[in-house]
N, C-alpha and C positions, 0 to 999 in steps of 0.2 A: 417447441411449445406452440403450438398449433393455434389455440386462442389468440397469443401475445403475437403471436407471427400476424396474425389478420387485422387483429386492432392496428398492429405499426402498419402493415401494408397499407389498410385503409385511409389511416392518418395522415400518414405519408401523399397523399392525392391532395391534400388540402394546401394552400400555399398561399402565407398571409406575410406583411409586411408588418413589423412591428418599428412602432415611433417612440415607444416608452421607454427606451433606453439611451445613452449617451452616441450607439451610431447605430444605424439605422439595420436589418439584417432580416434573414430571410428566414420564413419561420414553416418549415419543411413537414411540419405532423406534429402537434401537439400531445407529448404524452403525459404534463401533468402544469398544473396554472398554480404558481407560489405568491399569493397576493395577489394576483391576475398579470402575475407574471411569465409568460410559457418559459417549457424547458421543451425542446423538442430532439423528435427523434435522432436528427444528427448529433446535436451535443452526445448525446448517449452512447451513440457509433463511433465519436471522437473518443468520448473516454476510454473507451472499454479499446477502442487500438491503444491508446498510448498506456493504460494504463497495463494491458497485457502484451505490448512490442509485439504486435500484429498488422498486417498492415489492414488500411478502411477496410475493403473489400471482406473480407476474411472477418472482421468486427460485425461488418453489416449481417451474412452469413449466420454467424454465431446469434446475433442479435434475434435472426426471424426464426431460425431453428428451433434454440433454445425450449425446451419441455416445461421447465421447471421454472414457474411465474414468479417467484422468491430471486432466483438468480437473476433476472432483469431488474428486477425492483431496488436490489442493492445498488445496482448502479445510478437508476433514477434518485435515489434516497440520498445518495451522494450527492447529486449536483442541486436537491432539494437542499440539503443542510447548508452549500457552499452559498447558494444565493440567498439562504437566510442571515447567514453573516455578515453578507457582504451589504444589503440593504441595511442592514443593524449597525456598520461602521458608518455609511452613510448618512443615516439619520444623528448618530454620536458627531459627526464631521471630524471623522479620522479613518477616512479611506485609503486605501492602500494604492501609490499612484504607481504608476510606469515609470516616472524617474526611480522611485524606491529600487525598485523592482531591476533596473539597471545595475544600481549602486551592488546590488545585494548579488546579482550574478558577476560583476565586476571584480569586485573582493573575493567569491569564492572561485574564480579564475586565476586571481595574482595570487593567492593565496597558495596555489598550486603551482605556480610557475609557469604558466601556457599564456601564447597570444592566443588571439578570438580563432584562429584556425584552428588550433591545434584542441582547443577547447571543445569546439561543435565538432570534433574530428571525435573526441572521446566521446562524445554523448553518444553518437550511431553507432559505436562499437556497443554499446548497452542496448541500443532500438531506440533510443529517444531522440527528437527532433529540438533545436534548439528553442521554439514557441511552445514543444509541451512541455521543456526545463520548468520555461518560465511561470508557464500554466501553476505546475505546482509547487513552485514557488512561490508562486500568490496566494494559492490554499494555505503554504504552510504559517507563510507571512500574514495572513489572516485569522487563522484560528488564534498564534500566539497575539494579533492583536488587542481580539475580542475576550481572551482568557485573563491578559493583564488590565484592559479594562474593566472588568467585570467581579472576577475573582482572584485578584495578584495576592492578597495574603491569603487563603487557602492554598497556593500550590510554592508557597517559601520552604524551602528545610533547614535545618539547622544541621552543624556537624552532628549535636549529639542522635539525631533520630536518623542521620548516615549512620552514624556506628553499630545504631541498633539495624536497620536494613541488611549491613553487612553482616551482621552477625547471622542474623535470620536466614541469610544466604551464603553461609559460608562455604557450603560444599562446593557452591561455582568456584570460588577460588583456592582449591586445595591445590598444592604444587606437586607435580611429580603423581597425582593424582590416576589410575587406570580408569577408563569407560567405555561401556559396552553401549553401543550405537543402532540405531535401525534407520536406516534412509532410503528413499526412491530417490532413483537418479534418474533425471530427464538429459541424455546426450544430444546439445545441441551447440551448435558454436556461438559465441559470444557475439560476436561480430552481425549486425544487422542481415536478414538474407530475403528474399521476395520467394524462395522456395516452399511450397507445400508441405515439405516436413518441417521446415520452423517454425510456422504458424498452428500446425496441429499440436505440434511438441509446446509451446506456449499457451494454447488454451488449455491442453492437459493438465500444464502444471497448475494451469489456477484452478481446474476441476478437485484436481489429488488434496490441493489446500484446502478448497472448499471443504469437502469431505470431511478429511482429519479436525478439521474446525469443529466440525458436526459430529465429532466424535469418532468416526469409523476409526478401524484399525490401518493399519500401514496396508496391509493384505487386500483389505477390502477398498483400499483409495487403489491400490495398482489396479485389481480387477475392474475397478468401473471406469480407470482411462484407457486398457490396453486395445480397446477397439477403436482412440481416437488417438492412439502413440502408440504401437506394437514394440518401441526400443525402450519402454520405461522398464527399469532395473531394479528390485528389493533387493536390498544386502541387508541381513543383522552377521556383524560382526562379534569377534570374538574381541575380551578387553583389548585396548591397546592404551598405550599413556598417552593422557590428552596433549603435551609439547611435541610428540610423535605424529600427531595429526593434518594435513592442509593448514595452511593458515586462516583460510576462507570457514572450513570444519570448525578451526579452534575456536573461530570468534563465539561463533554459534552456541558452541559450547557450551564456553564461560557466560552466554548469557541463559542459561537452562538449570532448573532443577532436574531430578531423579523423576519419572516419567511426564515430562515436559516436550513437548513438538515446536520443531522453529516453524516459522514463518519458512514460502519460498523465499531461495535465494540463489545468485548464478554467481559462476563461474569463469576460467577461461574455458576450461572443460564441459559445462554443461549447469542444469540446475539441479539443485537438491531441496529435498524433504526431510528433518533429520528428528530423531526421537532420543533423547539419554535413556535408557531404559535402566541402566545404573552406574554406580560409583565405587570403585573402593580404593582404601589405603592413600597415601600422599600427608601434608602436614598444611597445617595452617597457613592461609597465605599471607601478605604482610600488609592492614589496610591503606597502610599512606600510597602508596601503588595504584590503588584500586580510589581512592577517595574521589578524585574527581568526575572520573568515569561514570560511577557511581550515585555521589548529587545529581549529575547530567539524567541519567536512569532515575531516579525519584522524585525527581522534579516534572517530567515530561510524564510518569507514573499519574501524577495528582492533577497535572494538564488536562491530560487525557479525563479523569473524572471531572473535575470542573467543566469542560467544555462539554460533552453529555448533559451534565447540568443545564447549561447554558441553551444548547441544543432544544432541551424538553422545555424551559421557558419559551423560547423564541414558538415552537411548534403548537404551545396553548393557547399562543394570540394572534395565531395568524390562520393564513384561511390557504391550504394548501389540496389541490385537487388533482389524486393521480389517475391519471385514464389508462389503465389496464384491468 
């Protein structure tokens, strides 16, 4: 994106020292002021490595390149929403500290069974650094903050509107069930790597999602990555029984209706893109099984709206200034 590339480059020459926060930090290009608060270029370049397991360099890259002024902007929107929260728990005086924050990777460590090596050992096998766990961590640890402050009885359920959920969905859980599949397969290894096809293979994948989000077809997500990943793979397959499947495949699955697209997701083998294109035959599956799983999914369902919510208030009373 040629525009977005010069406004950052330009930006970028500026170098200001910000006092208005709790430690003091270097303020590298201002690409948007949230209550005249900057968000600058680097944050941006942070996200978009951890958020896409690339490393800086190859972020920065993608960053000035980039065509399409929409695709930058998702990411600055993000760290706009995140510092609108978090000034919002601030003002409530229920900020989310670094003790918490301990506590809560501490427990999902023991919870797993790992010391702190073996723990940060797992995280680089996926590309994430132990600071960007925590990172989003504190995202997730914040939105559920600000949603239980703000909106806790809109996003309660009851068993009985689980049972109507599952009903509504019940083809996810038919047993014994066939499905015929469409996926892009991105082959890259799991395991962190500083090679030039990992990092192409990873922003790929987030282009092919971008895409399918926006509608295109599988066909047309592979054709507008294969000159940025030449080893992405279309399979549609023929039925096979979804207990026949990966387990990685199954999960995905079972959370999809009949022309429904996952999210990316990886692998030890590589990442995928996966569409049910259909269903047949198999019998009813049994809810008490599925019940909990399930609240967890309708619950985070109405989260997710409540905080949108929450989002469009916060963004009517504030004064937010994107410079692209």
């Amino acid at each position: 994106m040629r525009r977005t590339g010069a406004i950052i480059a330009a930006a970028g020459a500026a170098l200001l020292l910000s006092a208005g926060t709790a430690f003091p930090r270097v303020i590298d290009g201002v690409v948007a002021l949230v209550n005249e608060d900057p968000v600058t270029f680097s944050e941006v370049r942070e996200a978009v490595s951890e958020g896409m397991g690339i490393p800086v360099g190859d972020a920065d890259a993608l960053l000035r390149e980039e065509r399409d002024p929409r695709s930058v902007l998702r990411w600055i929107e993000a760290l706009v929403d995140s510092a609108l929260v978090r000034k919002e728990l601030e003002k409530a005086g229920q900020p989310i500290t670094e003790a918490e924050i301990d506590k809560a990777v501490d427990s999902v460590r023991k919870a797993n069974g790992m010391s702190e090596a073996q723990f940060t050992e797992l995280l680089g096998k996926d590309g994430i650094s132990l600071p960007a766990y925590r990172r989003r961590l504190r995202w997730q640890m914040e939105r559920g903050a600000i949603v239980r402050a703000r909106k806790f009885k809109e996003v309660m359920v009851t068993e009985s509107e689980v049972r109507d959920y599952f009903r509504e969905n019940r083809e996810r859980f038919l047993v014994g069930a066939q499905v015929r599949l469409e996926t892009l397969f991105f082959p890259i290894a799991s395991a962190p790597s500083t090679g030039e096809d990992a990092a192409q293979a990873r922003i790929a994948v987030q282009q092919a999602a971008e895409a399918v989000r926006a509608g295109r077809t599988f066909a047309e997500a592979q054709a507008l990555v294969r000159g940025t990943f030449p080893k992405v793979q279309l399979n549609a397959a023929d039925f096979v029984t979804t207990e026949d499947l990966l387990p990685e495949l199954q999960r995905e699955v079972r959370r999809l209706r009949a022309g429904e697209a996952s999210p990316a997701f990886f692998t030890e083998a590589g990442a995928y893109l996966l569409r049910v294109v259909e269903r047949r035959g198999g019998t009813p599956g049994d809810f008490s099984a599925v019940k909990e799983g399930l609240t967890e999914e309708l619950t985070d369902r109405r989260s997710e709206k409540a905080y949108s919510g929450i989002l469009s208030e916060l963004k009517r009373s504030a004064s937010i200034d994107v410079r692209l």
